[in-house]
C-alpha positions in Angstrom: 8.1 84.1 29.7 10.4 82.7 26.8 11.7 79.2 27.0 15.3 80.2 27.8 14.0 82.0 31.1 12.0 78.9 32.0 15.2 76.8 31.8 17.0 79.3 33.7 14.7 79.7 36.1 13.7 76.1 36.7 16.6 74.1 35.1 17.6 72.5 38.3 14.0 71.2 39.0 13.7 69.7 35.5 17.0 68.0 35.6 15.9 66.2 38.7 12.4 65.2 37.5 14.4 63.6 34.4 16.4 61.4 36.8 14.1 60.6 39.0 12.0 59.3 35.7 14.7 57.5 34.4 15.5 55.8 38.0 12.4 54.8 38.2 11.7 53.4 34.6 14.8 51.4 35.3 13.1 49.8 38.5 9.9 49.2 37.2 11.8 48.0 34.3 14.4 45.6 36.1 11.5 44.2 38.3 9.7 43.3 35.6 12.4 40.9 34.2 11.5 37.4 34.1 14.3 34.8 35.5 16.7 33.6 32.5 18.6 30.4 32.8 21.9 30.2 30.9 23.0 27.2 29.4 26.9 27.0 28.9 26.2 24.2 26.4 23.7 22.2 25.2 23.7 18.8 25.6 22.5 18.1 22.4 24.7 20.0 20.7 27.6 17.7 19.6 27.8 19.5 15.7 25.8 16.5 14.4 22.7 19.3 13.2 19.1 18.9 14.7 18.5 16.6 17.7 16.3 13.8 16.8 15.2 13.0 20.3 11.2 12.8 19.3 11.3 11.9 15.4 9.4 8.5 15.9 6.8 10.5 17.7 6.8 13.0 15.0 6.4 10.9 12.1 3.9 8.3 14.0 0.0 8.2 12.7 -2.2 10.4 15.4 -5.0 7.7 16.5 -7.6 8.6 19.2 -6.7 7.3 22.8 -7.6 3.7 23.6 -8.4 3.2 19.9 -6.1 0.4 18.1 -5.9 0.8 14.2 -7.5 -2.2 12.8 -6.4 -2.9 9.2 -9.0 -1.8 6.4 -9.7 -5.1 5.5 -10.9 -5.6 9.0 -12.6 -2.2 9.4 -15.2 -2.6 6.7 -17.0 -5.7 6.0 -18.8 -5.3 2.5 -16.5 -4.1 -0.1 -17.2 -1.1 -2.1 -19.8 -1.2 -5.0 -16.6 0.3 -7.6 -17.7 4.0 -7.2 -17.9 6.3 -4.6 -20.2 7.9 -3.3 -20.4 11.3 -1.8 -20.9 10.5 2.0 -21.5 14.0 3.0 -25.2 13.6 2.3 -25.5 11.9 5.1 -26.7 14.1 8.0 -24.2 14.7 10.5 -21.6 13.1 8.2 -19.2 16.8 7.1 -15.7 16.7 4.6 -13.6 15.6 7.7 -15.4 13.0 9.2 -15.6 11.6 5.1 -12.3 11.9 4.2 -11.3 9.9 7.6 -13.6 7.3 6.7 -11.9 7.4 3.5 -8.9 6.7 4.7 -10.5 3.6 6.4 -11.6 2.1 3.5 -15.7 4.0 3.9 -16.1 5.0 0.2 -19.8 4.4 -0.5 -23.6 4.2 1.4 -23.7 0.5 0.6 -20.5 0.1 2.7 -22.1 2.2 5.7 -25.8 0.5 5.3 -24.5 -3.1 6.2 -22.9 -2.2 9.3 -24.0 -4.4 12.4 -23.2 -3.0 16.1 -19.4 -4.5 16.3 -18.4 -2.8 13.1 -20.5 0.8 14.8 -18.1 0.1 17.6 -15.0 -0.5 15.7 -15.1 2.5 12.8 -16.3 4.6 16.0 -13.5 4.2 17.8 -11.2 5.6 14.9 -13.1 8.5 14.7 -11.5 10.6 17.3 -13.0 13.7 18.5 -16.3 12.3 16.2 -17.2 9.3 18.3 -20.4 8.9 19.1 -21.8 10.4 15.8 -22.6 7.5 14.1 -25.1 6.4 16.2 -26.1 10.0 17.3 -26.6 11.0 13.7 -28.0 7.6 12.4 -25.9 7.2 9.7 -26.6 3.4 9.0 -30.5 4.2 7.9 -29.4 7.0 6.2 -27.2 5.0 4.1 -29.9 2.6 4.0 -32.2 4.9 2.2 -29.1 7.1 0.0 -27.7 3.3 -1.0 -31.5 2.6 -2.1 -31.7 5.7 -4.2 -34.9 6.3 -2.4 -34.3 9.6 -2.0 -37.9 10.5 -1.2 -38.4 8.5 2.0 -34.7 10.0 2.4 -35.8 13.6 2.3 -39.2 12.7 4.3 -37.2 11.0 7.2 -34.2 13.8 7.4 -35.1 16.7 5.4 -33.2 17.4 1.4 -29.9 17.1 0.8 -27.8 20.2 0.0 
């Protein structure tokens, strides 16, 4: 049976199975549409470019919830020895959490080795999501022993650097 004799034969049968396909690709198709609101005009939109409406919240420093930025001079009691020093040999202590203490004013061991509880609780609570690690993490003896340059009692207390 050629093609042509099929068509003949069951033309009818195919032209209905074609509409009843597209009917129902059209249903399935308009039930799946999700509800569109249409604005006539925004309120926004007075020709003066880009809304500003958040800017200030945009542009404003992130800082961890409940935590009040203290000025750096306030944030770290002993001043830096000149140079600094590379904090990620502390354990626990990675690139991000260094480069936020940098910001801070945290550029050396010696800095990190004199801190007493209040100044744990004050660089902690700029830490954000890294609270906590300071104490968890013992950074203070660490820097104690790194500051030192006793890297022996270092490596016997929290294993070698690098």
């Amino acid at each position: 049976m050629s093609a042509a004799e099929i068509v003949d034969q069951y033309g009818l049968y195919i032209a209905i199975g074609f509409v009843v396909g597209f009917v129902l690709v059209w249903l399935i198709g308009r039930a799946n549409r999700k509800t569109s609101v249409k604005i006539s005009k925004d309120v926004l939109d007075d020709g003066e470019g880009p809304a500003a409406r958040n800017q200030a919240l945009i542009d404003a420093p992130m800082k961890s919830a409940g935590a009040e930025e203290l000025p750096k001079a306030e944030a770290v009691k002993v001043a830096s020895s000149g140079g600094a020093d590379d904090l990620t040999q502390i354990k626990g202590l990675g690139p991000k959490l260094a480069a936020l203490l940098g910001e801070i004013g945290v550029t050396d061991f010696a800095q990190i080795a004199a801190w007493d509880d209040a100044d744990i609780e004050r660089i902690d609570a700029q830490l954000g999501r890294f609270q906590g690690r300071i104490t968890r993490d013992n950074w203070v003896e660490q820097a104690k022993h790194l500051s030192q340059g006793d890297a022996d009692s270092f490596a016997g207390k929290f294993g070698n650097n690098g």
